[in-house]
TIDRENBA-128237 format. One line per 5 residues: number of its first residue (from 0); their letters; for each residue x, y, z of C-alpha. Coordinates in nm, 2 decimals, decimal comma, padded with zeros to 4 digits. Last residue first. Example, Ala and Ser with C-alpha at 12.3 -4.5 7.8 and 13.67 -1.06 7.14 Angstrom:
BEGIN
1> sa> 01,37 -00,11 00,71 ~ 01,23 -00,45 00,78
***
This chain:
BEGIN
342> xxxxx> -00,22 -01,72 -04,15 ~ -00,06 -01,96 -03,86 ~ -00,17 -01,76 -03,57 ~ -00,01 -01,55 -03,34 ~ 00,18 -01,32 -03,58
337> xxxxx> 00,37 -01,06 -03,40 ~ 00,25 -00,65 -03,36 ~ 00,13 -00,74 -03,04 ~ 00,46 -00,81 -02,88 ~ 00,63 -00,42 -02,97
332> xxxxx> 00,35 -00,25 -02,89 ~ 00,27 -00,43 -02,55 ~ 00,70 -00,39 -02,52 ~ 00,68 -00,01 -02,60 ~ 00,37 00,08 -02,36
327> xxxxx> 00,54 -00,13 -02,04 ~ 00,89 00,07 -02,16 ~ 00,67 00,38 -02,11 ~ 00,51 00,32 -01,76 ~ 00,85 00,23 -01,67
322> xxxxx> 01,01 00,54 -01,78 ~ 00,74 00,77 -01,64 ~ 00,78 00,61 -01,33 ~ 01,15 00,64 -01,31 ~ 01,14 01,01 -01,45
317> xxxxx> 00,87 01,08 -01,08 ~ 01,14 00,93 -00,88 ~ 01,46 01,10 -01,02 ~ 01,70 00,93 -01,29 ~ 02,06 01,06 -01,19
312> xxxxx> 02,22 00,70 -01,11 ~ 02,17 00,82 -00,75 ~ 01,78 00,86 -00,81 ~ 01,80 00,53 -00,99 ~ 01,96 00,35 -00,69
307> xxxxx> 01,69 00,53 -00,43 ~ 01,46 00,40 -00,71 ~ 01,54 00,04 -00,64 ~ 01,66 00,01 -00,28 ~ 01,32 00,12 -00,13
302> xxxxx> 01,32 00,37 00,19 ~ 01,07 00,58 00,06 ~ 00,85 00,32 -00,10 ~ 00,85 00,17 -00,44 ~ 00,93 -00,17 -00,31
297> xxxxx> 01,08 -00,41 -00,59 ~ 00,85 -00,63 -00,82 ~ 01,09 -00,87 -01,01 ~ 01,29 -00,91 -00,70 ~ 01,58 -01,13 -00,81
292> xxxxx> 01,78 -01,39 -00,59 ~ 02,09 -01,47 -00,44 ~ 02,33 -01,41 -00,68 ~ 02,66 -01,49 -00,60 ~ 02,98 -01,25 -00,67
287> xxxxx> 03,33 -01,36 -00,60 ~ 03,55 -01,14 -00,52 ~ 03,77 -01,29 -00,29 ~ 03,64 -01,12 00,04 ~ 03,29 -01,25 -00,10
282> xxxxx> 03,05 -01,02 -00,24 ~ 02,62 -01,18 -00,25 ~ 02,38 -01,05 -00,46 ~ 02,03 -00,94 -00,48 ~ 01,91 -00,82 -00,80
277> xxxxx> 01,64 -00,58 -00,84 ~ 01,45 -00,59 -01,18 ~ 01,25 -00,35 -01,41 ~ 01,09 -00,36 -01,76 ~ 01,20 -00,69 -01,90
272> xxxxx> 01,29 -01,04 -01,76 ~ 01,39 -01,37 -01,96 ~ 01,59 -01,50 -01,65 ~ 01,90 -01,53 -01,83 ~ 01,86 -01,19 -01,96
267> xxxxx> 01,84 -01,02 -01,58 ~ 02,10 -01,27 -01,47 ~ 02,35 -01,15 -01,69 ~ 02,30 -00,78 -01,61 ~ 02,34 -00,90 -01,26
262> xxxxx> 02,66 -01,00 -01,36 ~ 02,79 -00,74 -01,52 ~ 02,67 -00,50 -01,26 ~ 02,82 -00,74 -01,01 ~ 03,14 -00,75 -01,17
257> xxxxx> 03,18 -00,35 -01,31 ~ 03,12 -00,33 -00,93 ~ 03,35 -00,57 -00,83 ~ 03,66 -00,42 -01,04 ~ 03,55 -00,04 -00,95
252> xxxxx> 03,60 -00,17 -00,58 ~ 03,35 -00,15 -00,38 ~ 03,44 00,05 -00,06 ~ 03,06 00,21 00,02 ~ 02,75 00,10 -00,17
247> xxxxx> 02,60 00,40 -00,28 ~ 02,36 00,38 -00,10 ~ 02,36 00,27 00,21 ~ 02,03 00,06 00,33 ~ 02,07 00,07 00,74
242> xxxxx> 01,93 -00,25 00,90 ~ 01,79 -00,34 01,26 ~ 01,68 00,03 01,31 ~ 01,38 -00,02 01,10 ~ 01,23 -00,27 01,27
237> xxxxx> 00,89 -00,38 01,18 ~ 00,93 -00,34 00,78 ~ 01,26 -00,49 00,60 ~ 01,42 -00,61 00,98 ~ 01,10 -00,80 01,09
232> xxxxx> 01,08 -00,95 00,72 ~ 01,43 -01,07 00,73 ~ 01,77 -00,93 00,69 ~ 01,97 -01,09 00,91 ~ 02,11 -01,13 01,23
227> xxxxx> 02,23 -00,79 01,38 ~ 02,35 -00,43 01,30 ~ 02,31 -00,56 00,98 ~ 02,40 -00,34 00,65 ~ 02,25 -00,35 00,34
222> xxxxx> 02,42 -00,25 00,02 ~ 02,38 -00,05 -00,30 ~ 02,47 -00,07 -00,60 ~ 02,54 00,12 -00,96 ~ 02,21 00,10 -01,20
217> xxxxx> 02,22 -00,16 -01,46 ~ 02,03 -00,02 -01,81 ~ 01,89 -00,30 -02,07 ~ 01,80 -00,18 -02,42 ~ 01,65 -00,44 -02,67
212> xxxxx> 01,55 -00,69 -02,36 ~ 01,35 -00,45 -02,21 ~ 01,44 -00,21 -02,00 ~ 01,60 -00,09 -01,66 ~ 01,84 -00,30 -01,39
207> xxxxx> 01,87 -00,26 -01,06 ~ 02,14 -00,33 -00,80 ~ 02,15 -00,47 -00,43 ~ 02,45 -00,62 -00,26 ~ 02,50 -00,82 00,06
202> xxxxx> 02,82 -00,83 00,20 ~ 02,97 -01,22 00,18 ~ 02,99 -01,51 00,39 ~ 02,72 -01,72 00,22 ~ 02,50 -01,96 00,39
197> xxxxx> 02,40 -02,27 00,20 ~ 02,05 -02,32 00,10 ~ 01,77 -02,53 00,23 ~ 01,51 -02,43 -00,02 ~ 01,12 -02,51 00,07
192> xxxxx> 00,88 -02,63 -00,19 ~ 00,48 -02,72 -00,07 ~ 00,45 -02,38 00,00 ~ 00,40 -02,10 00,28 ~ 00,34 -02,28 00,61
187> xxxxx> 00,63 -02,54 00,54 ~ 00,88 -02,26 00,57 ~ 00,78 -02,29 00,96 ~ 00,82 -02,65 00,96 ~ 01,16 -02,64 00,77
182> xxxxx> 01,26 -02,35 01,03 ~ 01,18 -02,53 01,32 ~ 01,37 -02,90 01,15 ~ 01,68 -02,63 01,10 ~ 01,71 -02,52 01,43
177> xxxxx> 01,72 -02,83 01,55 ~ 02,00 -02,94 01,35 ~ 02,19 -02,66 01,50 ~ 02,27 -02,26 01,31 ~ 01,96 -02,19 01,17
172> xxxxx> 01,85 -01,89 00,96 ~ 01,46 -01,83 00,89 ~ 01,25 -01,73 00,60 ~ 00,90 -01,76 00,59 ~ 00,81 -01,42 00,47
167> xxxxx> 01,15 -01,29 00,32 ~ 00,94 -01,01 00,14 ~ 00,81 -01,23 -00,14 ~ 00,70 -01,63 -00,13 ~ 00,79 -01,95 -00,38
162> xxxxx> 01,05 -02,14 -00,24 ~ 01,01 -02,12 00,11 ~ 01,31 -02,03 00,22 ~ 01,56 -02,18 00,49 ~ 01,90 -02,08 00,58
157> xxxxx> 02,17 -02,27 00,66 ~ 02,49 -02,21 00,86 ~ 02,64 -02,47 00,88 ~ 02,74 -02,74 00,68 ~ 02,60 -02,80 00,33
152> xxxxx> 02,59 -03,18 00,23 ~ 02,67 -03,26 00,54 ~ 02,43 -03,10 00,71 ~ 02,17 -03,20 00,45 ~ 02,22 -03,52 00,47
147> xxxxx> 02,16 -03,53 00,85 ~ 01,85 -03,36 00,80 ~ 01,69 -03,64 00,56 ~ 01,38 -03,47 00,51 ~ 01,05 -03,68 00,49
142> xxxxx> 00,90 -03,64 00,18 ~ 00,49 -03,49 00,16 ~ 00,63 -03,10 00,19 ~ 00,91 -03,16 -00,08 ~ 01,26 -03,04 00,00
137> xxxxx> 01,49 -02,88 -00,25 ~ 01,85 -02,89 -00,14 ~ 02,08 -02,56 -00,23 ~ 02,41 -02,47 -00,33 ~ 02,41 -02,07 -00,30
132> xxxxx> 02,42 -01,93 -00,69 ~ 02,69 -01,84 -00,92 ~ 02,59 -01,79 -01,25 ~ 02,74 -02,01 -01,51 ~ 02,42 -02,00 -01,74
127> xxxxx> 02,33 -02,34 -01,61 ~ 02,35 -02,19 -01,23 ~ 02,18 -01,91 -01,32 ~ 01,84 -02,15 -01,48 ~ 01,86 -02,40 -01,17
122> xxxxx> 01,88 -02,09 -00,93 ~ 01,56 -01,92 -01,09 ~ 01,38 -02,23 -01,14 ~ 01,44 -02,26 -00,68 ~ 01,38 -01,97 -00,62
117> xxxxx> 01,02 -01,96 -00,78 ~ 00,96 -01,58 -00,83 ~ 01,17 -01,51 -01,12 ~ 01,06 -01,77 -01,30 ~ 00,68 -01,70 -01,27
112> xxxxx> 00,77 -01,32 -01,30 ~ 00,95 -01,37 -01,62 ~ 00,73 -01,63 -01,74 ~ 00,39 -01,37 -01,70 ~ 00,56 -01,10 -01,84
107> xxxxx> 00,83 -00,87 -01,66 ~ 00,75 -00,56 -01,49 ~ 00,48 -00,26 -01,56 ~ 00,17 -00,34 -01,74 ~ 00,01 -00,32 -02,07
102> xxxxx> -00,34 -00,43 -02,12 ~ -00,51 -00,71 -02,37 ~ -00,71 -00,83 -02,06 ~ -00,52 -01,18 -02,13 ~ -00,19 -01,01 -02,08
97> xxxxx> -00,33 -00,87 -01,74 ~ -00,44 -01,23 -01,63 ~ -00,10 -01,37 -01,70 ~ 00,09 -01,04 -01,52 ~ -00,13 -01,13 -01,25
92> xxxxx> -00,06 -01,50 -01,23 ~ 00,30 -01,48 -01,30 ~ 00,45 -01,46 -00,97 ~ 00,44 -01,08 -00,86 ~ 00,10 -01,04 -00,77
87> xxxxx> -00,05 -01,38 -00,70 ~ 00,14 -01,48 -00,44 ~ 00,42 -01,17 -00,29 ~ 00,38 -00,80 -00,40 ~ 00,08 -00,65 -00,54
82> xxxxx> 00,25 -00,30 -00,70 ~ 00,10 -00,30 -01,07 ~ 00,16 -00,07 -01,28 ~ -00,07 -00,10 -01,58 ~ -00,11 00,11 -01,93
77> xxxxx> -00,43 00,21 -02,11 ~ -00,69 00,17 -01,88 ~ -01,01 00,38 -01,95 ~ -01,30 00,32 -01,67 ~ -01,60 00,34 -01,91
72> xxxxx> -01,91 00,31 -01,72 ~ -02,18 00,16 -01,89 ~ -02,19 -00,20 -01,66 ~ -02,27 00,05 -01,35 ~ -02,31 -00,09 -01,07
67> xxxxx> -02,07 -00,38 -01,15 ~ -01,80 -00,11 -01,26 ~ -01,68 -00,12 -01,60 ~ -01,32 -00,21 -01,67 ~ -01,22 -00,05 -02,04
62> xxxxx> -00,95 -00,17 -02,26 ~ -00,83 00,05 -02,53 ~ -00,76 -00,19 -02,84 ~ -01,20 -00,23 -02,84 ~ -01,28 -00,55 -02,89
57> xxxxx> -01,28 -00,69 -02,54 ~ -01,12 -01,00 -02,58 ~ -01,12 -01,05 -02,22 ~ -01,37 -00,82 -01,97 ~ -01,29 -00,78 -01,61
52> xxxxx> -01,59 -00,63 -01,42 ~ -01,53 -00,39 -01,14 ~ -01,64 -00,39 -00,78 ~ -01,68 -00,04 -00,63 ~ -01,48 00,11 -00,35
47> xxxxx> -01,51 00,21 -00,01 ~ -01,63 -00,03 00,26 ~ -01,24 00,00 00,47 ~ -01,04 -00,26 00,68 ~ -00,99 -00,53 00,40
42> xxxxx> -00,88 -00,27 00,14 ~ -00,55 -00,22 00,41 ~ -00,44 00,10 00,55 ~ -00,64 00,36 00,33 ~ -00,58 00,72 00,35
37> xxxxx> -00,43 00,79 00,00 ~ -00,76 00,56 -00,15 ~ -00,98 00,82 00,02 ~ -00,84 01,08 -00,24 ~ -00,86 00,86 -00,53
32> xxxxx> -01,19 00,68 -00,47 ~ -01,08 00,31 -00,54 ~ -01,20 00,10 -00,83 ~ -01,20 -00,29 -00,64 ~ -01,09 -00,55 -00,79
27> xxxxx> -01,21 -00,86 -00,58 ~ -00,93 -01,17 -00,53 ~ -01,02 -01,26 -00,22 ~ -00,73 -01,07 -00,03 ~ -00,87 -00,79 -00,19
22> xxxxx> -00,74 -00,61 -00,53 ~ -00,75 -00,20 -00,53 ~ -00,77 -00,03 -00,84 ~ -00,64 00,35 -00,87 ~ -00,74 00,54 -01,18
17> xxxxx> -00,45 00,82 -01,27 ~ -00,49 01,04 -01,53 ~ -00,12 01,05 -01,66 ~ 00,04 01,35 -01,81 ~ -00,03 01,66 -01,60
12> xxxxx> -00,09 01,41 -01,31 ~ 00,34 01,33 -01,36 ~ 00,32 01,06 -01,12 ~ 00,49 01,10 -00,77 ~ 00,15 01,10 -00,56
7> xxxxx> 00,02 00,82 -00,72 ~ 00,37 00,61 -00,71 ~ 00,43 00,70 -00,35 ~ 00,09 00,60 -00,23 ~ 00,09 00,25 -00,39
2> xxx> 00,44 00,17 -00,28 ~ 00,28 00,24 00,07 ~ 00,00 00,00 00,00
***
């Protein structure tokens, strides 16, 4: 909801007429009263706003969303930026239903987000392409894990993710074999996959990379510091004095940073992504660079890695939206001009 804010009160209103739609925990898209919308805490919590039809194959190239009380209202979408973070926003499924609606939208297609989002695809397809990732084991929810395996296999310390959920909801470090059966349980919550990955002794690095796959941009870095443990859901949004996000990145070496831009634009194309990307990373004392992971929808708050790198880069808030909202434009352009069918 925050992201939401910032990007409505950023946009160029001079240029954009802004609609905001609001999706429920059930699924409901809502069209939300603009200036009621900026005082909201959760859809859940408030009676405003008016269900909305979704309409496929509607045959106008303008896609409208009429509300259910009124099936003649024209609600004029032409381009998309969505900000659902987590299941069902940022894992395909969205960006699959918006393709079907015939509208533009912000952030990778439906494969790019589905990829992106399961940790587990995203490290099999970097580590083919020579990236480095964590080593991992993949655990199923209805197989009985082998824990002393895994110890072997990876020592100590481990952490453990479920393998398809945003915000490090679900994650947990452990340190003992008991540790690790907690956090497996826990993990277990979220998704039938879980990662057991190997902990890497590194700094951890954030870039961002811009465009579509004809013109891709890297942004310098940024890094997040601990004063403790790690950085995990508590320590993104409950506690904001746990971690301090420095940017720029502070004794990188122009070697590692032509590295881990390098790299991360690797992983951007590997991954089949367009629009916009964060990449988390991992620097080693040696040098080495490991990817952890990419966020394919990043926070657009105030405190958010990925326009507080563009802003540094020289690209200010309100220019980052425009971009995006443009490249989502060029790439619907771009896509529907290909032949779908035979003749």
């Amino acid at each position: 909801m925050n992201s939401a804010r910032n990007i409505y009160k950023a946009i160029d209103k001079a240029k954009y007429n802004v609609v905001v739609i609001g999706v429920s925990r059930s699924g409901q898209w809502l069209h939300l009263p603009e200036d009621e919308f900026m005082l909201l805490t959760s859809i859940e919590s408030s009676n405003i706003g008016f269900p909305l039809m979704l309409m496929p194959g509607h045959e106008n190239p303008i896609q409208y969303l009429p509300e259910i009380r009124n099936p003649k209202s024209e609600i004029r979408i032409d381009v998309v930026f969505p900000i659902i973070h987590g299941p069902f926003g940022e894992d395909g499924t969205l960006q699959g239903l918006l393709a079907i609606l015939g509208l533009p939208f912000v952030g990778p297609n439906a494969l790019g987000s589905s990829v992106g989002m399961d940790k587990d695809f995203t490290k099999r397809l970097l580590r083919d392409a020579g990236i480095n990732v964590a080593p991992w084991v993949l655990l199923f929810k209805h197989e009985k894990p082998d824990y002393q395996a895994i110890v072997k296999q990876l020592g100590f310390p481990l952490f453990v993710k479920p393998a398809n959920m945003g915000s490090s909801v679900g994650v947990s470090r452990a340190e003992n074999e008991a540790e690790l059966k907690t956090a497996v349980e826990l993990a277990f919550k979220f998704d039938i996959k879980v990662l057991v990955e190997q902990g890497i002794r590194g700094r951890e690095i954030e870039t961002a990379v811009l465009g579509n796959v004809e013109d891709m941009q890297v942004s310098g870095v940024g890094e997040i510091v601990m004063a403790k443990g790690f950085y995990d859901y508590e320590s993104k949004y409950l506690s904001p004095d746990a971690a301090k996000v420095v940017v720029p990145a502070e004794n990188v070496s122009p070697k590692d940073l032509e590295n881990i831009r390098r790299t991360a634009l690797k992983a951007f194309r590997v991954l089949g992504l367009e629009g916009l990307s964060r990449l988390d990373v991992f620097l080693t004392d040696d040098g080495t660079v490991y990817v952890n992971e990419p966020n394919t929808l990043p926070g657009f708050t105030n405190i958010s890695m990925y326009p507080k790198l563009w802003t540094e880069a020289g690209l200010a808030y309100s220019a980052l939206i425009d971009r995006l909202l443009q490249l989502a434009l060029d790439r619907h352009q771009r896509d529907g001009a290909l032949q779908r069918t035979r003749f």
